[in-house]
N, C-alpha and C positions, 0 to 999 in steps of 0.2 A: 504494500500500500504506500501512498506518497503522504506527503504531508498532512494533506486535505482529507484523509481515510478513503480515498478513490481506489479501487482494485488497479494495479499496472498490470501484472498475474497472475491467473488464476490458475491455480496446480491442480484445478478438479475437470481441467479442460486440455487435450491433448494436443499438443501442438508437433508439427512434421519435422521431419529431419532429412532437409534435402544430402541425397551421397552424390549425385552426380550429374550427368547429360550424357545424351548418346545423340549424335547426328545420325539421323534418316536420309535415307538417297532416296528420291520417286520410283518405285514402282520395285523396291528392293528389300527382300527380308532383310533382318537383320539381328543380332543382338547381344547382349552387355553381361559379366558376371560379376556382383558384386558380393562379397560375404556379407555386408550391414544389410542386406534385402532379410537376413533370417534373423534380424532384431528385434521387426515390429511386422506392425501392418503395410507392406506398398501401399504408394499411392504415386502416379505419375500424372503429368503434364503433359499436351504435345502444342507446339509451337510451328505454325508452318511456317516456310520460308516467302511469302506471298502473302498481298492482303484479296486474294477474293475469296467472296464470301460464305461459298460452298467445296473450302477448301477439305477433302476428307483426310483424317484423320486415320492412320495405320489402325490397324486392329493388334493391339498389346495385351502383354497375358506376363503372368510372373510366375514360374516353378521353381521350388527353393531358392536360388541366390541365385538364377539367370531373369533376366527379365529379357522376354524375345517382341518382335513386331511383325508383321506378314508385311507382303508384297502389295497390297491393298492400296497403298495413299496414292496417288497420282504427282503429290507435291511433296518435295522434301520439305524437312524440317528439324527442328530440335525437339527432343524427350526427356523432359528435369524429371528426373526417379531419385525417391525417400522412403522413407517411413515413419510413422506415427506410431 
């Protein structure tokens, strides 16, 4: 709490722990091993490389400490993967 008794925070609320990025290539599987992926819960991000607007999004999937992407996007991009 701060001065004022305002919550800064809150340790009943889980906050992410970015491990990394993986670049995606358009139309390319791909994928990342990290051992912190078997600490918590994944959670990933995808960031295309492109602003329009029906850019898709790889299809990602997390097994033990690899987190993999299919061939799926049409647009590269970046992939921020953590865990909560």
């Amino acid at each position: 709490m701060d001065a004022s008794g305002n919550i800064i925070f809150d340790t009943n609320v889980k906050a992410g722990r970015v491990l990394g990025t993986a670049t995606v290539a358009a139309s390319t599987a791909g994928s990342v091993s990290n051992a912190g992926l078997a600490t918590g819960t994944p959670f990933w991000i995808y960031q295309a490389n492109t602003t329009a607007y029906f850019a898709q999004a790889p299809t990602i999937s997390v097994a033990g400490t690899t987190l993999s992407w299919a061939a799926d996007s049409q647009r590269a991009g970046t992939i921020v993967y953590g865990v909560f």
